[in-house]
N, C-alpha and C positions, 0 to 999 in steps of 0.2 A: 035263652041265656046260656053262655057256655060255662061249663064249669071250669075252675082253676085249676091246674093238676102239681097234687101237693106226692111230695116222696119224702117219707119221714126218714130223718137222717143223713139227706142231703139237702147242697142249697139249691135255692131259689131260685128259677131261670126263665125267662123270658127272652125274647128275639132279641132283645137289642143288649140285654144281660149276656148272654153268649159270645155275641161279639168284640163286648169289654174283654170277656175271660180270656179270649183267643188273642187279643193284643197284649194281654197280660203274662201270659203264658211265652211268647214269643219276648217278651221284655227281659224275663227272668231269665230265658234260656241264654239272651243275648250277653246279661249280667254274668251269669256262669262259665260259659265260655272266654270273656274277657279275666275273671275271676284268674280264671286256670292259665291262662297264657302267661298274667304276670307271675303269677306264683314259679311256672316252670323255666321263667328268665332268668338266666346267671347274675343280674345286674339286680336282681330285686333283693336280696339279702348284703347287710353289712358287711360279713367278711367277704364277700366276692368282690366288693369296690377296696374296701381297708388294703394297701400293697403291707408286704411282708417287710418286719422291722428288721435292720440287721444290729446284730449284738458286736459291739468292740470287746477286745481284749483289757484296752486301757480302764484305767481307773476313774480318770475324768476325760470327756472331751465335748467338746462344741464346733458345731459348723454354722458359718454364718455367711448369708449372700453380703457382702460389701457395697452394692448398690441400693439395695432394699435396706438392709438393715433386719430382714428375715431369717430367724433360725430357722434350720434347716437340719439339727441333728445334736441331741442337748443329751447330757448326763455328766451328771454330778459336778454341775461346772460350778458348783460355787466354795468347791470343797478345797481349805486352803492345804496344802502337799509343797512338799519342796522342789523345785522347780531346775536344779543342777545348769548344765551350762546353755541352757533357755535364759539364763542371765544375762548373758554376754551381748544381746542383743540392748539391753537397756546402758550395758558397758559400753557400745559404741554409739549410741546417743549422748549419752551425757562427754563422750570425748570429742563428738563432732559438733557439740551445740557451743562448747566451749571456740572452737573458729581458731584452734592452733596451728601453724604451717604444715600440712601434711609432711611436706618434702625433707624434715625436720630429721635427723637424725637421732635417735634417743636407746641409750642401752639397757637392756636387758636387766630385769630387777626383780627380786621376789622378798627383799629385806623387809617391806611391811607387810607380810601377805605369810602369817603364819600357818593358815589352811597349806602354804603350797610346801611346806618343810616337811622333805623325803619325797614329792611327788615326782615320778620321773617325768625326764624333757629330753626330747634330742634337742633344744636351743642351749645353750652355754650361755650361764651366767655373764654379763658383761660382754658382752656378743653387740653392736649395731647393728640398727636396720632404721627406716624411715616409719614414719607415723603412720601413711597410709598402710606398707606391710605389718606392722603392727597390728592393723583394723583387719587387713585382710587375711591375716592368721586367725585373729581372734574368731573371726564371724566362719571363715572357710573351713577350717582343720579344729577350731576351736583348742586354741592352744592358751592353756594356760598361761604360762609365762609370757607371753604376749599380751593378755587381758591385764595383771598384776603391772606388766608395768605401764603400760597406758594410764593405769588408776596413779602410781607413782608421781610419772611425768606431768598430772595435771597442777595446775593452779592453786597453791593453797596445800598440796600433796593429797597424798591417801586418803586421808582422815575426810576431807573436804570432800574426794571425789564419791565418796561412799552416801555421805549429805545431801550431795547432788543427785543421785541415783534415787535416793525416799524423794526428795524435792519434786522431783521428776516423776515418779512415781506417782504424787498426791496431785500434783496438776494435771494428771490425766486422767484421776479417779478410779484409780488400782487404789481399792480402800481396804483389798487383803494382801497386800504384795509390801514385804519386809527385803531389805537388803541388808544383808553385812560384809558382804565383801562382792568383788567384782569378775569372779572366778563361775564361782555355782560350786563348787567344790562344797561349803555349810549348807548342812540340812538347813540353816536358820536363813536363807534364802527363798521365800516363802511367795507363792501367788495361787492366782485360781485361773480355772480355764476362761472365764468370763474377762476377770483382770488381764490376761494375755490376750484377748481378740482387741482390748483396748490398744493394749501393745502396739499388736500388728495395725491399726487400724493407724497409729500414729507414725508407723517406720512407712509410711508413703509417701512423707516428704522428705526421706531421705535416698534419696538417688544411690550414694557410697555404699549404702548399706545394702541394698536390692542387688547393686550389684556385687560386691565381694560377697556374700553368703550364699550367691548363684553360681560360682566360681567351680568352675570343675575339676582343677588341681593346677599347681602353679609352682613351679623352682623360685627359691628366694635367696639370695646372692647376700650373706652377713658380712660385717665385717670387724675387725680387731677383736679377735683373730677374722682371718679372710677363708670363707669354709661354705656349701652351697647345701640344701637341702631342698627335698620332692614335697611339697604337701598336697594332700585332698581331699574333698568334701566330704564332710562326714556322712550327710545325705546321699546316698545311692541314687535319687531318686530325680537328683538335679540329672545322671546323665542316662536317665530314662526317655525315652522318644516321645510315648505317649501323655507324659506331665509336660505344662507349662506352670513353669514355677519362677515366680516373681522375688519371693524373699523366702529366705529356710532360716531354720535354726533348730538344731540338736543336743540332746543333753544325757549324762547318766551318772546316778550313782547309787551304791545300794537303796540310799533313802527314798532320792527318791523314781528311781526303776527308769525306763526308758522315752524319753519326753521327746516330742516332737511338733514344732510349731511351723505353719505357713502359710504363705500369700499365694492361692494358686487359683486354677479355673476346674469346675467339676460342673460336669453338663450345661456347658458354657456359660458358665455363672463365676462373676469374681468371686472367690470368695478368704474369707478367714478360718483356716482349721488350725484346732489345739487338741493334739492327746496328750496324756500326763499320765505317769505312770504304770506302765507296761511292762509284760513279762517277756524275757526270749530278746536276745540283741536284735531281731529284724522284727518286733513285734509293732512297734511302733511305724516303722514302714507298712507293715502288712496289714495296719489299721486305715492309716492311709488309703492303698489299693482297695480295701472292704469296702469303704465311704464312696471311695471316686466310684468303683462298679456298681453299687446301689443306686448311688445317683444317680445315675446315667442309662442304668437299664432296668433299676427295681431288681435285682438277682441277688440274693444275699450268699453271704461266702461265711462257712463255718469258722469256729475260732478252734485251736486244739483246746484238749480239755487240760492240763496243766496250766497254760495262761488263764484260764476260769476259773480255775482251782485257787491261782495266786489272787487275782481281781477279788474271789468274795472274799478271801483272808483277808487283805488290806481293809477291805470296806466294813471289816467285821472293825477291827482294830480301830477305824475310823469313829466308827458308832458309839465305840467302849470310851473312845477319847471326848465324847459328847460333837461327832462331825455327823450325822447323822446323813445317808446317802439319799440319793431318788434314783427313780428307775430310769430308762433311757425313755426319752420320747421324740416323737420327731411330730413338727410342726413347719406347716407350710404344702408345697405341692414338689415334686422331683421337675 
């Protein structure tokens, strides 16, 4: 009889016990090695997949695909801020829904339009031009005095076309977008970034409007008195190579800082962008350019530190005033 051979302190092995250990062993090494491979992949940790957020200068903005209905680049859109002549665009809606003779002749007026008392004009009081140059002041050069009396010459006057503008407004479900006048001139002209992609999302069935606020600059031929004037876009950015841009519209005043809305493509996607509130006369453009570059290559583009300095001010003041902010996020894929 053979005896069993016992080793105290280790296990237990027999022929066919050894050969388990030996696949076992070869098991664990196989697990270990896989172990280590993903661990040293660039792709195995969250932030290596997470792309880098880019920061705007503006105070509020939103991007959004127009086919999807995807945002694509969100902060503080619902934060209502005055909107200045980001107006004007609802100003030539409610003058084109009305269906008055473009070709129409109509003079120049700012008698109900107390915002515009002292503001300067190169247009002359009591000056003609036709309705459509009217529209394509208002939306191109964004002229004042052209927007005032468009609101004059409607139906019912001033008072009605103002009506019309909230009317219009609440049919599209701008449920924070206030109008008092037709200028943007009153801080009490009020929207959000949200309420303006509605905006934009409804100036698509307007042809007139796509195209005089794409307009790159245009002489306009007055008359009584008879006298000719240059205007152009206020947007730089209509006679940039690299934008395709459908519909703009531009705004500014201290209140509320440098606005800029539009109907464009970014990493070939239609889309709807709104910034509201920015620091620096080209800030609002070069929020723009941040968004289009990010989208399109993930590369985010520094902001100066003065325009960040002003963005958390506003956003302080916003908070005090019970507006309370959110962070920027973006949602969806580039």
């Amino acid at each position: 009889m053979r005896a069993a051979s016992v080793c105290f302190g280790a296990p237990f092995f027999t022929a066919n016990s050894s050969v388990s250990i030996l696949k076992l062993r070869h098991s664990i090494l196989g697990l270990l090695l896989a172990c280590s491979s993903v661990m040293s992949s660039p792709v195995s940790t969250a932030a290596a997949k997470a792309p880098a957020q880019q920061v705007l200068a503006s105070g509020s903005a939103l991007l959004v695909d127009l086919k999807t209905n995807e945002i694509l680049y969100s902060s503080n859109p619902d934060v209502v801020v005055p909107i200045a002549s980001v107006t004007k665009l609802m100003t030539a809606m409610v003058a084109l829904d009305a269906k008055l003779p473009l070709d129409q002749r109509l003079s120049v007026t700012i008698r109900d339009a107390r915002e515009m008392q002292g503001v300067y004009s190169r247009v002359r009081i009591g000056s003609e031009i036709s309705r459509r140059e009217m529209l394509l002041l208002t939306l191109m050069s964004s002229e004042n005095r052209a927007a005032a009396s468009l609101a004059h010459h409607y139906p019912g006057g001033y008072s009605a076309f103002i009506q019309a503008m909230n009317a219009k407004a609440k049919a599209l479900g701008m449920t924070h977008t206030r109008y008092v006048e037709p200028t943007g001139l009153s801080e009490q002209n009020v929207s959000s970034a949200n309420d303006l992609v509605k905006l934009l999302k409804a100036s698509q069935a307007y042809p007139l409007i796509e195209q005089f606020s794409t307009t790159s600059e245009k002489t306009v031929a007055f008359h009584k008195p008879n006298y000719t004037l240059g205007f152009r876009n206020t947007n730089a950015l209509v006679r940039k190579p690299d934008w395709s841009i459908q519909l703009t519209k531009t705004g500014f005043t201290n209140a509320a800082g440098h606005c800029l809305v539009m109907r464009t493509v970014m990493d070939k996607r239609p889309v709807a962008f709104v910034v509201l509130d920015a620091f620096g006369k080209y800030t609002h453009m070069a929020d723009a350019n941040r968004l289009k570059k990010w989208m399109e290559t993930g590369k985010v583009t520094p902001v100066a530190p003065a325009a960040l300095a002003y963005k958390q001010q506003k956003m302080a003041q916003r908070q005090l005033a019970g507006q309370p902010g959110d962070a920027a996020t973006v949602i969806g894929t580039r």
